[in-house]
C-alpha atoms as a printed R data frame, in Angstrom:
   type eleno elety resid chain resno       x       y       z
1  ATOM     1    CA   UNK     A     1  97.962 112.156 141.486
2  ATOM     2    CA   UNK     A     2  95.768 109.320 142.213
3  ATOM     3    CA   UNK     A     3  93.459 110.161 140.306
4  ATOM     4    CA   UNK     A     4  96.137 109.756 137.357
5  ATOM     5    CA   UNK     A     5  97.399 106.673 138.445
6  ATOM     6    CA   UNK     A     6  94.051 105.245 137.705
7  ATOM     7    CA   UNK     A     7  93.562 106.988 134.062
8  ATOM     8    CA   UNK     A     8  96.833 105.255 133.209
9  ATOM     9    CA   UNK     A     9  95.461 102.024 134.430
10 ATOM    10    CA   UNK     A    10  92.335 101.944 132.742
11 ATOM    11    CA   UNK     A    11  94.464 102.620 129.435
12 ATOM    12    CA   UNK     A    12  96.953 100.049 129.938
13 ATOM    13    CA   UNK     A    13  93.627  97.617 130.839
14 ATOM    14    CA   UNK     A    14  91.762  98.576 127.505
15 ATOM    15    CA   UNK     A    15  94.555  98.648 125.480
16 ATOM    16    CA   UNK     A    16  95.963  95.486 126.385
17 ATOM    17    CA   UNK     A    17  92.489  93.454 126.002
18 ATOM    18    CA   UNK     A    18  92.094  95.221 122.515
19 ATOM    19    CA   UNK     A    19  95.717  94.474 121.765
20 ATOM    20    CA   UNK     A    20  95.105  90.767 123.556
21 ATOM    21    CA   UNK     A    21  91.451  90.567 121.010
22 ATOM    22    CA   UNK     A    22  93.282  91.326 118.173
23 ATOM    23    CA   UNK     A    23  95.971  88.849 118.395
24 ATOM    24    CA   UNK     A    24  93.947  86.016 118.917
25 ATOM    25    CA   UNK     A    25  92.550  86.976 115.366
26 ATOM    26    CA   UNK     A    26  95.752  87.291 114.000
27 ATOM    27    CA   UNK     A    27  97.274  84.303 112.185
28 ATOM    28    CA   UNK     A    28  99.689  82.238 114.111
29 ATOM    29    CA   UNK     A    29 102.532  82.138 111.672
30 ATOM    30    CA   UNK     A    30 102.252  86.579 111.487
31 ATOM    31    CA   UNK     A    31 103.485  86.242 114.904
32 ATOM    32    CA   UNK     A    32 100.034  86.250 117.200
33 ATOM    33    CA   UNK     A    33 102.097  85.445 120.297
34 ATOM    34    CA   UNK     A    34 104.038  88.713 120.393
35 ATOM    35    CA   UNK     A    35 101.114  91.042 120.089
36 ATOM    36    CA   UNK     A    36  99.376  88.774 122.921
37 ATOM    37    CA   UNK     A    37 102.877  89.072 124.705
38 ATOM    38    CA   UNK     A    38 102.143  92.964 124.797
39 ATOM    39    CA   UNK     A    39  98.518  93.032 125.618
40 ATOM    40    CA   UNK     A    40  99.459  90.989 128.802
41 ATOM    41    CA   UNK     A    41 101.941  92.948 129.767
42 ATOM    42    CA   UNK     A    42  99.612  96.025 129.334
43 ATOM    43    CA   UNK     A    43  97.061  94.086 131.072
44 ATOM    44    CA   UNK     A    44  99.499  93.464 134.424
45 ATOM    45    CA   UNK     A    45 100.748  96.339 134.258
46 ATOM    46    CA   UNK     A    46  97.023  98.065 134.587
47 ATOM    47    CA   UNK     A    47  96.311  95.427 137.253
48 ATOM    48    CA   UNK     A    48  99.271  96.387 139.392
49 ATOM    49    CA   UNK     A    49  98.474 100.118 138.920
50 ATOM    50    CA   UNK     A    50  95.172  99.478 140.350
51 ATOM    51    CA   UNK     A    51  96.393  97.065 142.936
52 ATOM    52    CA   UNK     A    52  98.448  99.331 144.329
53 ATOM    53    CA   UNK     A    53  97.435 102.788 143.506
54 ATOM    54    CA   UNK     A    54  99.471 104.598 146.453
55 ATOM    55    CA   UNK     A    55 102.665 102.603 145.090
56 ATOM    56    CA   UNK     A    56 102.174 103.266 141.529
57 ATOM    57    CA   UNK     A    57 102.163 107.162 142.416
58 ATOM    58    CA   UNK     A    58 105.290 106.968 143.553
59 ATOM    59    CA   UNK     A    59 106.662 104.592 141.315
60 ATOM    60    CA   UNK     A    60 105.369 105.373 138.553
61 ATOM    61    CA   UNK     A    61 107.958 106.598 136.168
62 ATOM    62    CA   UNK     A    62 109.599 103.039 137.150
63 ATOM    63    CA   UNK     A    63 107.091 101.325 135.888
64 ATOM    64    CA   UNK     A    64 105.896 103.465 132.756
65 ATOM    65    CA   UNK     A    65 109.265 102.349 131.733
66 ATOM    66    CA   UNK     A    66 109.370  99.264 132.417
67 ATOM    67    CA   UNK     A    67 106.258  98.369 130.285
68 ATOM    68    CA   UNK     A    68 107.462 100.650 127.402
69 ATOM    69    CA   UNK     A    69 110.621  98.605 127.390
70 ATOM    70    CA   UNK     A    70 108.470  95.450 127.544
71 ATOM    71    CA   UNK     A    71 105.675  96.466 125.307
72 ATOM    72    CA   UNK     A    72 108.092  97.925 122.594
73 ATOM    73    CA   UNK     A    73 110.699  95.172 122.478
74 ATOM    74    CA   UNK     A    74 107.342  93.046 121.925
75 ATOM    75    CA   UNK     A    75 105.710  95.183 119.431
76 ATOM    76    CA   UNK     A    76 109.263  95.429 117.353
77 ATOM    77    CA   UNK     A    77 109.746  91.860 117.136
78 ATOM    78    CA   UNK     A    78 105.860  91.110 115.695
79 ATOM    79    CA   UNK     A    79 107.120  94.114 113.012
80 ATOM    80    CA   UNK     A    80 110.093  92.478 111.816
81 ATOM    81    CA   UNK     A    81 107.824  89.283 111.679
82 ATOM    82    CA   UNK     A    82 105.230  90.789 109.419
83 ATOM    83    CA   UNK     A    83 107.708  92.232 107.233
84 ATOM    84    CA   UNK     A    84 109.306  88.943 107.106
85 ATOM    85    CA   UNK     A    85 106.366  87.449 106.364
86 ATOM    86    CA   UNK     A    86 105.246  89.811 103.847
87 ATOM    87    CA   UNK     A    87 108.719  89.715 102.133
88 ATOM    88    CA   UNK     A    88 108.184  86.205 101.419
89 ATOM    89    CA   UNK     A    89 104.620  85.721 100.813
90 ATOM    90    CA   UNK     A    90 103.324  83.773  97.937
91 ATOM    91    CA   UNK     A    91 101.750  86.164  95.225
92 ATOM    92    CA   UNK     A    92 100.640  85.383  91.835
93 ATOM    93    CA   UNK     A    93 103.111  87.403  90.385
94 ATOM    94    CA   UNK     A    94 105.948  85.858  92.068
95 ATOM    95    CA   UNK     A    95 104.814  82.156  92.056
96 ATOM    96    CA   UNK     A    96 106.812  80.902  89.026
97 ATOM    97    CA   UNK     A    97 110.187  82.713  90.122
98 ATOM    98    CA   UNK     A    98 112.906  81.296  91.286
99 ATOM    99    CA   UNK     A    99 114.443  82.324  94.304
């Protein structure tokens, strides 16, 4: 069981520096703060699986759904955000419309 404990950490620790890598490269204004909201909450949530490895066994459903509420309330809002954003965007085909 440890040993699972620990395969779900090291996921939640490369995911959430991948996750944390990508939204520094994403522009600001398509919402870069809520995908780096999600890789740190992937990345605590691998530290504290690590930190306490006997805990997390038994505790681990808790916390599996913790971060999925976390993580997906984060990765909803940088959706609507993008489509928002690419609703609106300036094309050359829309320029010269009105509104």
């Amino acid at each position: 069981m440890v040993a699972f404990v620990f395969l779900v950490a090291a996921w939640a620790i490369i995911s959430g520096g991948l996750m944390m890598a990508a939204g520094f490269r994403l522009n600001i204004s398509h919402g870069r703060w809520w995908l780096v909201l999600g890789g740190l909450c992937s990345l605590i949530y691998g530290a504290l699986l690590i930190a306490m490895p006997l805990i997390g066994a038994v505790v681990l459903t808790w916390w599996m759904g913790a971060y999925a509420l976390v993580f997906g309330i984060s990765l909803t809002i940088l959706s609507f955000q993008l489509r928002y954003r690419d609703q609106h965007a300036v094309t050359p085909n829309n320029a010269g419309t009105p509104a």
